[in-house]
C-alpha positions as CSV (number, residue, x, y, z in Angstrom):
1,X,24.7,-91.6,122.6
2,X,23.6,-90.9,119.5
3,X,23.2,-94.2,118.3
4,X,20.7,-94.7,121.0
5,X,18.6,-91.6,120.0
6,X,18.5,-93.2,117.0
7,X,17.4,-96.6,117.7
8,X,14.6,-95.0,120.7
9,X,13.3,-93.2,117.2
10,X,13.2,-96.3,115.2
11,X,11.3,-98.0,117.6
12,X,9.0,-95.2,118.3
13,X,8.1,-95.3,114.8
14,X,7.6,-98.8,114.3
15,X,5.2,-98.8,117.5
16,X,3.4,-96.0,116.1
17,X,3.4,-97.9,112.9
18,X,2.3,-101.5,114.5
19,X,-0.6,-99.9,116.3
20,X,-1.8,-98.2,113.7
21,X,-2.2,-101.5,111.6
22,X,-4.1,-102.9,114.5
23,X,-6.6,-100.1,115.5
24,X,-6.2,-98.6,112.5
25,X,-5.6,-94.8,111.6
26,X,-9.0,-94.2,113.8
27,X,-8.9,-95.9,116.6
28,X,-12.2,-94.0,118.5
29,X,-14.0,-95.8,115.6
30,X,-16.1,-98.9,117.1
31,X,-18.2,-101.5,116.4
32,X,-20.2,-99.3,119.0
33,X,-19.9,-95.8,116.9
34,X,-19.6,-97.0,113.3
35,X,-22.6,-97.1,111.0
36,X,-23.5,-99.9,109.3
37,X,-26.3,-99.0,107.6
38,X,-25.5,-98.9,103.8
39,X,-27.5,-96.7,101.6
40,X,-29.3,-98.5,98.7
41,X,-29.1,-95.0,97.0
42,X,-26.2,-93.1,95.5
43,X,-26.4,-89.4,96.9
44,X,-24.6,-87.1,94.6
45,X,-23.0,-83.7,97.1
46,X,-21.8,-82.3,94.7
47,X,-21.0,-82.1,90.7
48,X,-18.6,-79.9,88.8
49,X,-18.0,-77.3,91.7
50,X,-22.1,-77.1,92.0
51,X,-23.0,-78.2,95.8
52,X,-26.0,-80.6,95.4
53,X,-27.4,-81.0,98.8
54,X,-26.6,-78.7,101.5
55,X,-25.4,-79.5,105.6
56,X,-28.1,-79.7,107.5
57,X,-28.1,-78.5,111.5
58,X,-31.2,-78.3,114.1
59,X,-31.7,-74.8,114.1
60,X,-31.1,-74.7,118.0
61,X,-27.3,-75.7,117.8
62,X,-24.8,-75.0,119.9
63,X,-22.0,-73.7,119.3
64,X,-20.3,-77.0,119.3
65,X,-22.8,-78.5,116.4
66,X,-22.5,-74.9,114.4
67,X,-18.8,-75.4,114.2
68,X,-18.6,-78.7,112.9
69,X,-20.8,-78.2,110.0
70,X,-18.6,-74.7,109.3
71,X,-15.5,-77.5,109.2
72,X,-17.4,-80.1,107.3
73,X,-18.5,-77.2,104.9
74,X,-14.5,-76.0,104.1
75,X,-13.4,-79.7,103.7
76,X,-16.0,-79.9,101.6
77,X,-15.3,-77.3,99.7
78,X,-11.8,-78.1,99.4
79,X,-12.6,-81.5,97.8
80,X,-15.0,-80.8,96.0
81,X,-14.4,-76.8,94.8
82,X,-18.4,-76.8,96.0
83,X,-19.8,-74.0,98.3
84,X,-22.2,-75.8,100.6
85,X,-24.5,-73.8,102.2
86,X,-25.3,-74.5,106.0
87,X,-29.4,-74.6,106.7
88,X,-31.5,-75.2,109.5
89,X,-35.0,-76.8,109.5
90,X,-34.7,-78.1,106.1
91,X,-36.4,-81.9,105.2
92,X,-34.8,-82.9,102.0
93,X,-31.5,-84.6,101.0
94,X,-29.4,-83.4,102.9
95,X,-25.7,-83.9,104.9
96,X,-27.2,-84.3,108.7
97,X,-24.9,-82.9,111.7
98,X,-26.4,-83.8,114.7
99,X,-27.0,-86.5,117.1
100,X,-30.1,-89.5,116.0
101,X,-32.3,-87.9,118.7
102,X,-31.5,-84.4,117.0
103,X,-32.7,-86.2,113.6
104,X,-34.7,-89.2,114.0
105,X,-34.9,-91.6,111.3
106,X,-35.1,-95.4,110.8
107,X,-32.4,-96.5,109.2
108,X,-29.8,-94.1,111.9
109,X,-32.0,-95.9,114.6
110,X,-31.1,-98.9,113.3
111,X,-27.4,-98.0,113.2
């Protein structure tokens, strides 16, 4: 019995292992949802623990949009040992969290 408990847990691993070589670690990410849009410009966050641009949400977000810009903002942190700071209305560089009609721009339009 045990023997078979083992080999149901090989298996299970190597499926989880061969599907994750062919979707890839994330499979919801699409031809349809990936951005290929590459930036001719190097955009520096952050720089010896000094947050350089800040996350940007519409100032009428819900709560949905509020608290993925509060988790982007602690992983954030954690990588770079930067405080970003969360602000609304704000037109400069920024880190945008929002949806393309939220913040239009050509180059997101353009995918």
């Amino acid at each position: 019995m045990f023997r078979i408990v083992k080999l149901i847990l090989k298996i299970n691993i190597l499926l989880v292992i061969f599907f994750s070589s062919v979707y890839g670690f994330s499979p919801h990410i699409t031809d349809e949802t990936r951005n290929f849009y590459k930036s001719k410009e190097i955009v520096l966050i952050a720089d010896k623990g000094v947050a350089k641009i800040p996350i940007v949400i519409k100032e009428n977000a819900d709560n949905t949009g509020r608290e993925f810009a509060e988790e982007l903002a602690y992983y954030l942190e954690k990588i770079t040992g930067a405080r970003f700071e969360i602000k609304t209305n704000f037109s400069g560089q920024g880190i945008f969290v929002g949806t393309i009609k939220e913040f239009p721009t050509p180059s997101a339009e353009k995918g």
